[in-house]
N, C-alpha and C positions, 0 to 999 in steps of 0.2 A: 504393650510389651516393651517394645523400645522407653518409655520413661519412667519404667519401674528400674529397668536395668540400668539405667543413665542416672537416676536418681541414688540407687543402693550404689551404683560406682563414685558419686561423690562424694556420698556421706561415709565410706569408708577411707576414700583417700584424704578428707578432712580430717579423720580422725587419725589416721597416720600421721598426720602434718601436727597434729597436738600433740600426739606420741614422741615426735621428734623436736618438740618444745620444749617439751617437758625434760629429755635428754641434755640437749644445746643448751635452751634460756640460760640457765644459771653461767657458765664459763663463760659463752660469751658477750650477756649484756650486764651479767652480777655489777661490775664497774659502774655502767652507766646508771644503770636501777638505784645506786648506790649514793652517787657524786650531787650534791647539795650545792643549788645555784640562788644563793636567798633573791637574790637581784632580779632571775626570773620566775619568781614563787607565782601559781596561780595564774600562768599567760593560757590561753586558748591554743588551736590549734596554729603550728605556723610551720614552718620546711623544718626547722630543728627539730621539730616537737611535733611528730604526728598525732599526739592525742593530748598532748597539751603537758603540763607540770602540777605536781601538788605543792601544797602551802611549805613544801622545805625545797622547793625548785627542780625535785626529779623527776625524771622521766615517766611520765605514767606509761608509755607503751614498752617501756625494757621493762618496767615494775612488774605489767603483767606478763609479760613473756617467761620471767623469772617466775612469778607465782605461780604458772600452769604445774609446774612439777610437784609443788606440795598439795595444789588442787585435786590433780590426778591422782597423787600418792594416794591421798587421804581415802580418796572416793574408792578406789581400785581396794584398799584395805578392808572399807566399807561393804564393798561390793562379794569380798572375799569371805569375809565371814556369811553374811546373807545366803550363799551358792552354800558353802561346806557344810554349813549345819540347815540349810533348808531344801536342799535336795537327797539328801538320805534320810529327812524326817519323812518329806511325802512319799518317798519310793518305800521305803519299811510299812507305813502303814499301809498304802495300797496291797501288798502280800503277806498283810498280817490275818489274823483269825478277825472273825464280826465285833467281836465285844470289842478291843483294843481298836480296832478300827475306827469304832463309831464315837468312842473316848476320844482317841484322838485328832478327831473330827470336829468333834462340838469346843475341843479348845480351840484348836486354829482357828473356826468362825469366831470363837469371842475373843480371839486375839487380834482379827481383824476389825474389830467392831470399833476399834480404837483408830481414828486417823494417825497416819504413821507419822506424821513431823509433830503431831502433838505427843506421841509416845518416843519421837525421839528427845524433846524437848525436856519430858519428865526423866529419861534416864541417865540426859546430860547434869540435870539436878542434881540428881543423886549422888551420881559421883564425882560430882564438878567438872567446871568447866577447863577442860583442855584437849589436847590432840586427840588423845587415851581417850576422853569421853566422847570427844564427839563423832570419832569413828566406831567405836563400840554402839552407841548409841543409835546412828544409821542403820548400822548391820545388824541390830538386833530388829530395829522398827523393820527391814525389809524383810523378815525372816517368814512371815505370817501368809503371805500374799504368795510368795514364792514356792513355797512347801502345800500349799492349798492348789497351786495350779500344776507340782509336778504330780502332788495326791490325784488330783483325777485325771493326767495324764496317763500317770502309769494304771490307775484304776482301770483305766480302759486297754492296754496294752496287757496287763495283766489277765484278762477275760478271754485272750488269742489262746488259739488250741494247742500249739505252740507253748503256751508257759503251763498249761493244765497237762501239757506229754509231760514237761520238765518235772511237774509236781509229780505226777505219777511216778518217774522214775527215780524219785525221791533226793532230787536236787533242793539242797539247802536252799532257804529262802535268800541267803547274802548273795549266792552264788545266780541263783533266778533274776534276783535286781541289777547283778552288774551284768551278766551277761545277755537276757533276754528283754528288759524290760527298756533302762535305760539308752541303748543303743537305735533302741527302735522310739524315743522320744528326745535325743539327742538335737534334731534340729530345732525345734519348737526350745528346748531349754538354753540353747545358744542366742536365739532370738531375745528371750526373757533376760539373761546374762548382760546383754547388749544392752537393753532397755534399761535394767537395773543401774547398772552403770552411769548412765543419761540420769537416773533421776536422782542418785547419791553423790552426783556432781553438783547439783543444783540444792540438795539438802544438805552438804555440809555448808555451800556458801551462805543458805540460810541459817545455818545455826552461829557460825562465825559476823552474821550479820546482826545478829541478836547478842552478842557477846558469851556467846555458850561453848564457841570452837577456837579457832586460832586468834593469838594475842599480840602482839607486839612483844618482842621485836621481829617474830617469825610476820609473814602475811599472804596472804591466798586471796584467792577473788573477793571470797566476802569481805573478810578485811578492810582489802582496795574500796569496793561500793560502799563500808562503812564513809572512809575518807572521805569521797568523791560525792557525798548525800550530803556532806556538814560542809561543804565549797560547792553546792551547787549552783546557787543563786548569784557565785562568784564566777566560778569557771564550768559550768555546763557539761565539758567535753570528759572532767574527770572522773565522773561515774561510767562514762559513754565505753571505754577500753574494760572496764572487769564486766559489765553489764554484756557486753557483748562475744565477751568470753566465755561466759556462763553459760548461753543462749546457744551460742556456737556448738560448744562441748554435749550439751545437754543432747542437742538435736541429731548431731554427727552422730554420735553413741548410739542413741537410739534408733537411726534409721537403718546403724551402719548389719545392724542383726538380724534384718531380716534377707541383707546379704550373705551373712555369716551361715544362717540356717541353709541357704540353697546350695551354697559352698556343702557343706556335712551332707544336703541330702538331696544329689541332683534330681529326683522325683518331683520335689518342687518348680523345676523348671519346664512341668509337662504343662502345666495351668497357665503359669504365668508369660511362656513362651508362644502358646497355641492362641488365646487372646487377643483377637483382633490381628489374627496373623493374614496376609495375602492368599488366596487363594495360589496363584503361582507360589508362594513361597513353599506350599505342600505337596502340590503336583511339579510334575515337570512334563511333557510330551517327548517321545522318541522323534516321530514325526507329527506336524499335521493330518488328521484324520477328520473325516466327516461323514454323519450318520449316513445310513444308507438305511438302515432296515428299520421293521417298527417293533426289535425285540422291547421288556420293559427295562431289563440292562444289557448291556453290549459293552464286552471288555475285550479289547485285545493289547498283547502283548504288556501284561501289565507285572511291574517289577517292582518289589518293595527291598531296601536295601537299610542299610545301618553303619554309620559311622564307627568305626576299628579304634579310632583313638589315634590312630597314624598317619591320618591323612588316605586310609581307603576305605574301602567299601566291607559291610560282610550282606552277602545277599541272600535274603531271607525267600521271597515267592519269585520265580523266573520267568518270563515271556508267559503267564496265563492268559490266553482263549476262552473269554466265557459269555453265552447269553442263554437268557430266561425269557421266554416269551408267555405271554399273557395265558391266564391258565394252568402254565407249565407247572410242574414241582421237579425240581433238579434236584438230585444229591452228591454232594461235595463226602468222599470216605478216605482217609488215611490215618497212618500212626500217627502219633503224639508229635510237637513237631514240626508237622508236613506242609504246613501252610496253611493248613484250611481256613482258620479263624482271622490270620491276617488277612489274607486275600478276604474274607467278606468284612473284614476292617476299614481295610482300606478301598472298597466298592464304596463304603458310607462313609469314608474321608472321616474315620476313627480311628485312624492310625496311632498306633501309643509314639509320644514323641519318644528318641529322635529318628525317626523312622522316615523314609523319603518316600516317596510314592511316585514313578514314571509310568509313560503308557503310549500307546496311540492312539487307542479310543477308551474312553469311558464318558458313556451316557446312562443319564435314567430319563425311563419315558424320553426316548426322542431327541434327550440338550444333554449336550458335549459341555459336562463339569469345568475342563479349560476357558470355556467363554461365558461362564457365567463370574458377576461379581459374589462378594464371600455372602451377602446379602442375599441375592437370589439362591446359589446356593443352597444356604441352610435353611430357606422356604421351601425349595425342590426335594430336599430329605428329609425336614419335618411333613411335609405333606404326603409325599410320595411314595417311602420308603418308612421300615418300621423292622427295629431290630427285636431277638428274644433273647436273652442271651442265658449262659448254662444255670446260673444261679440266680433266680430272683431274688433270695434276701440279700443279695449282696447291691441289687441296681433297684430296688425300692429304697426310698428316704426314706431310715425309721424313723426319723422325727416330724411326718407327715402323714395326717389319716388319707385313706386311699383316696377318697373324693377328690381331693386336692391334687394328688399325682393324678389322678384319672382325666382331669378337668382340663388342669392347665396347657397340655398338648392343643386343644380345639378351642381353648380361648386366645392364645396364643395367635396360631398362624389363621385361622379360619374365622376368628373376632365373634364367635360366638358368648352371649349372653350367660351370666353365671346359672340363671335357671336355664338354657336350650343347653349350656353342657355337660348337664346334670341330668337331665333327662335323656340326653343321649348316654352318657356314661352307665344310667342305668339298664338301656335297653341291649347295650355291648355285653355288661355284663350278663344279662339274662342267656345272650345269644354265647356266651361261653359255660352256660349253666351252672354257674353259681349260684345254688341257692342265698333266701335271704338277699337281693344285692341291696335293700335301704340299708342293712343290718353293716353289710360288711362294709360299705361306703365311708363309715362310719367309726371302723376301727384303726387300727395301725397292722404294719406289715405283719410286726412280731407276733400278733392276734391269731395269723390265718398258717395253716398247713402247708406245705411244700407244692404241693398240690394247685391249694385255692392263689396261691402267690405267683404261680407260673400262669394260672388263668387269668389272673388279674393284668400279667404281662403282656397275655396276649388280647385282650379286651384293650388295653390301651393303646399297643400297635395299630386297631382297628378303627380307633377314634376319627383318625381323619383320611378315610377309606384307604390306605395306602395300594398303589399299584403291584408290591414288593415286599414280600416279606423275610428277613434274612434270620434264621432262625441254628442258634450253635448251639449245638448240642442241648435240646429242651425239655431232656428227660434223662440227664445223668443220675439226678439226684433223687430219681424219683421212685415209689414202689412199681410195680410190673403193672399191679390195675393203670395205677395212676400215668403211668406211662403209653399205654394202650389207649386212654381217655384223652390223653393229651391227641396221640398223635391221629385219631379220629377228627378232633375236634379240628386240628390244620386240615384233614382234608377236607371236611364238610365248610371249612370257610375257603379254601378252595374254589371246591363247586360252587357254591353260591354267590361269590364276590369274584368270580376269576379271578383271585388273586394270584399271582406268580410266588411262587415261593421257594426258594434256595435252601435247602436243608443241611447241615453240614454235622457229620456222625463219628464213629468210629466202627458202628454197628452194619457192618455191609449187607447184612439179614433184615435189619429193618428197614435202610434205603431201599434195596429193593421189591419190597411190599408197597411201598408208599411212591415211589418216583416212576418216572416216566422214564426220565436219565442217569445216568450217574457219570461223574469226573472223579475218575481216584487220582489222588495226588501223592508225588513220594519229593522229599528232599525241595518241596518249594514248588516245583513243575510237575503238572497236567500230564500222565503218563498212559491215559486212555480216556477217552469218552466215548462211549454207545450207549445206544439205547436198552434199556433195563434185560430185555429179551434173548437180546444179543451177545451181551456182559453174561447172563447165565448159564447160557446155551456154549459159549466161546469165545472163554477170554483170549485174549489176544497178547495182553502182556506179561511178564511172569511174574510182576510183579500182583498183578490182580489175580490172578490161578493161587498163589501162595495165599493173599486174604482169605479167598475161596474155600481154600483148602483146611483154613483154619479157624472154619465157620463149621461148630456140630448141627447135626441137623438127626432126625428121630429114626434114621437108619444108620449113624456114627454104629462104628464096634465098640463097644462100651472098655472092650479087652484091649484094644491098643494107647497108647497116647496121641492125645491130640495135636493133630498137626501145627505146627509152630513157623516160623520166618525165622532162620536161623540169620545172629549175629542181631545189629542195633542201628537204627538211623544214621549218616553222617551227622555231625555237630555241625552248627552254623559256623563258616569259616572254614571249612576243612571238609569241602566238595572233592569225593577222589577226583582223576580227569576222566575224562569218558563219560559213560553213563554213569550216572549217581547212582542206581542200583546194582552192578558189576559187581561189586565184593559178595554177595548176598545173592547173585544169580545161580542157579543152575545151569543155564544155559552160556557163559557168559563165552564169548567168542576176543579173539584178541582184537577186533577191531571195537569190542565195547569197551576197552578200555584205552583206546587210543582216540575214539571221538565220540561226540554227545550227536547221539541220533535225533533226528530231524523227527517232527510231529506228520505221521503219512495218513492219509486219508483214504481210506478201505471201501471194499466194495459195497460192507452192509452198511452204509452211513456210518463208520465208526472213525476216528483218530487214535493212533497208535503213537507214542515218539519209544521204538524201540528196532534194534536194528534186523531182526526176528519176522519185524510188519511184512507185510506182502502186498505192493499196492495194486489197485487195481486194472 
């Protein structure tokens, strides 16, 4: 992490520093670059002369400090035409009709077919050799490469549901490309932009090295290495100043855009920040804590937060209380929101960056995540723990047949052999009853039903017997059978593997079929937990009576409307004071809006934090 970041931070500020060469050079070393000392023609390097002199006595390092500016010019003009005319060719054809598409397609690969410095070569021919040609010439060779990688950039940004509403709603195709398509391939095109750059620095000094670009009396790098090639044998050091300028520029350019991209789209910095990150650097501890119980997770006080942009906090889950014990199946219920999915995010140290994670305790099986290295760690939650998450086609590789995704978890941490993880991954799948599993081993994601893809998610969970299974929402997308079949199939693996499992819904009607417990959560914080029985029979907070309440069930009066939760979540950042559900109470008393009620502990095993509780 640290030397991607330390690396794009040079290569950008190299390139600043030729930016500002290319400004200065000329006024302030034009003189010297200039000033013919026949008497010292052709010396090496010496304190006057850090790069030595040409056979007319000048300065080769003002020469190229000057030259940077027509170097840059040239290339940047180069660079210019490539972008303008080869990012609206590929973005047009990407949301064109198939025939034009495909037309256009099979030109740019034969346009590519041609190595670009020899197609620049041929078009400096044509029109002879000068500035004119040999920038045009560049920017014409780059145009093929460039227009082929935003073509299938945007080819795939074009296929989001997103640009297919747009189409429906019968937004022009121009209007689709600038608005939808390019925006969301914006950083990948500044990266290429950057790179482009780097190589049309190094292809005009090629073509001016070949006598096809800049002449005498103008001079530029290649130029210069002309000079400095026909005095080598003489003075060594004269090619050493444009040769290195070349190299410089090329490389600066090029690295400096893969900075450029994470600048446009801080998203990039979830991968390349999270990479080999510390352990501390994710978690932090309120206190030291230490296991006491043999729950398979034990979390307390756990608080996931976010960075404001100001220098504070916005805090997304607050002081959560949670364990699962062996066996157990928990259900996590609230609105959209509410925490739920972070908090089992952040239980499996999947925190979306830049998201912080404190606590006091968080163990799996028994070890305290704070005292393990990042090493052990991600052996303890590839082994241990096994997430499902709402949409399998989005967390299968489609560029991967299943076998592969099934395999590689138990080859991995468990070192099992490519045939014992093959034969297990067939018997998981058996045990999640998928028909055909040689069949479907065999295919790709895109192959199998919404259905067989959640099965397959959980057949892989199971690979390296997890103690834990953290399952969000695993039947959003699914039809009613298929969602029934799912959610049998977690219990019957259940019973048979006591797995522990943490279910997290919005459906308070199906947790309570399925769990033993349930935690509803409102605004980030844990606002009751009892047992399934007890949650039914008498809820306790008003906030879970109002769920309740607007849960139909086959005695509903068909004649009234359905009970509703009047008004809408706070937004992150903007906790009223008091209790978070106050605006939205029925009940709400002035001391619920003057303090946040404490978590009380009730007579029937239950936790309340509402001020309403009655303790025991």
């Amino acid at each position: 992490m640290r030397r991607t970041g330390v690396a794009g931070g040079i290569a950008l500020a190299a390139a600043c520093l030729l930016l500002l060469a290319a400004i200065v050079g000329p006024p302030l070393f034009g003189g010297a670059a200039e000033a013919m000392d026949f008497d010292a023609a052709n010396t090496g390097i010496s304190a006057g002369h850090w790069l030595g002199t040409d056979s007319l006595g000048r300065d080769i390092l003002a020469r190229t400090l000057v030259a940077t500016r027509l170097s840059l010019g040239l290339a940047l003009a180069a660079t210019a035409i490539t972008l303008i005319f080869a990012i609206p060719l590929g973005a047009a054809l990407a949301v064109s009709g198939p025939r034009l598409r495909n037309i256009g397609g099979r030109v740019i690969d034969a346009w590519l077919a041609f190595p670009a410095i020899l197609l620049a070569i041929v078009v400096t021919t044509i029109i002879g050799p000068s500035l004119q040609g040999a920038v045009l010439a560049i920017g014409i060779a780059g145009i093929p490469g460039v227009a082929r990688l935003t073509f299938t950039l945007a080819a795939s940004a074009a296929g989001r549901d997103y640009v297919q509403s747009a189409r429906a709603l019968g937004v022009r195709p121009w209007r689709i490309v600038a608005r939808h398509v390019l925006p969301n391939i914006g950083d990948t095109l500044a990266v290429t932009a950057a790179t482009s750059l780097g190589i049309a620095i190094v292809s005009i000094a090629s073509l001016s090295f070949l006598g096809l670009g800049v002449n005498p009396p103008l001079v530029d790098w290649g130029r210069m290495l002309v000079e400095g090639a026909q005095a080598i044998y003489v003075t060594p050091a004269a090619a050493l100043g444009p040769a290195a300028a070349i190299a410089l520029a090329g490389m600066a350019f090029g690295f400096s855009g893969e900075t450029l991209g994470t600048m446009i789209n801080p998203l990039r910095r979830r991968a390349r920040n999270m990479r080999g990150t510390a352990i501390a650097d994710v978690f932090s501890q309120v206190t030291a804590g230490t296991v006491t119980d043999d729950s398979v997770l034990a979390v307390e006080q756990l608080g996931v937060w976010f960075p404001d942009g100001r220098g504070g906090r916005l805090s997304a889950v607050r002081g959560v209380d949670l364990c699962v014990g062996a066996g157990e199946i928990v259900g996590l219920v609230g609105e959209s929101g509410s925490g739920k999915t972070l908090t089992a995010l952040a239980a499996a140290a999947l925190a979306p960056y830049p998201a912080r994670t404190q606590f006091r305790k968080l163990a799996l099986k028994g070890q305290e995540f704070s005292l393990l290295s990042a090493s052990d760690r991600d052996r303890l939650l590839g082994t241990g723990l096994a997430m499902i998450f709402q949409d399998p086609s989005a967390s299968l590789n489609p560029a991967l047949r299943i076998a592969v995704q099934m395999t590689e978890g138990a080859r991995v941490h468990r070192h099992l052999a490519a045939r014992a993880a093959r034969i297990l991954a067939l018997r998981r799948m058996t045990e999640v009853q998928l028909a055909a599993p040689e069949h479907r081993m065999r295919q790709f994601p895109h192959e199998l039903s919404g259905g067989m893809r959640q099965r397959v998610m959980i057949a892989m969970g199971l690979m390296n017997q997890p103690a834990l299974i953290l399952a969000d929402e695993p039947t959003t997308a699914l039809d009613v059978t298929v969602q029934a079949q799912i959610l049998q199939l977690l219990k019957a693996t259940n019973a048979a593997e006591q797995t522990a499992i943490l279910l997290i819904s919005h459906d308070i009607g199906m947790i309570s079929q399925l769990c033993s417990r349930v935690l509803v959560m409102y605004a980030g914080r844990v606002v009751e937990d009892a047992p399934v029985a007890a949650l039914l029979r008498t809820p306790a907070h008003p906030y879970t009576r109002a769920l309740l309440a607007a849960l139909p069930d086959l005695d509903t009066d068909r004649s009234k409307p359905l009970g509703t939760i009047q008004g809408r979540p706070p937004p992150l950042g903007a906790l009223p004071g008091g209790c978070s559900f106050h605006p939205r109470c029925p009940s709400c008393m002035p001391i619920c809006v003057e303090r946040e009620p404490p978590s009380v502990r009730m007579a029937d095993a239950r936790s309340v934090a509402c001020w309403l509780a009655e303790t025991p």
